[in-house]
C-alpha positions, 0 to 999 in steps of 0.5 A, a space after each residue: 335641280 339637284 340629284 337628291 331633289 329629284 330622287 326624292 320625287 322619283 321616290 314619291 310617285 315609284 319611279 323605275 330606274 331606266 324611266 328614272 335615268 331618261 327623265 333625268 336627260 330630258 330635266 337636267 340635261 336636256 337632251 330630248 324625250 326621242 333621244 332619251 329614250 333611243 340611249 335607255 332603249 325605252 320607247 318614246 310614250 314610255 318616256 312621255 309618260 314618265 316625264 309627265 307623271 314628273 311634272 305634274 308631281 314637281 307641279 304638286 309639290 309646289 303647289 303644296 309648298 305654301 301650306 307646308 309644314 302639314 300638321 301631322 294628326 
């Protein structure tokens, strides 16, 4: 995933930055929600929220992407 492409959703759903950056470790680096969260010094639930509130807004996106463009009324 790109940086720009997943700020673009961070964006969307209002992301914080330190949320931002452990979400990031976890997606594009790999490293774990424990792990992530120790190096941002963030607590793991924060950390599980965040990514899962990423997930299910990547989710949305895609799910969207066959209908779009969206007719703007």
């Amino acid at each position: 995933m790109k940086i720009d492409d997943f700020n673009v959703v961070a964006d969307l759903i209002g992301m914080k930055k330190r949320s931002r950056e452990a979400v990031w470790l976890m997606e594009v680096e790999g490293m774990t929600g424990y792990f992530a969260a120790k190096q941002m010094d963030l607590s793991e639930s924060t950390v599980s929220r965040a990514h899962a509130r990423f997930r299910r807004a990547l989710r949305q996106l895609n799910a969207l992407a066959g209908h779009l463009p969206l007719p703007l009324h």
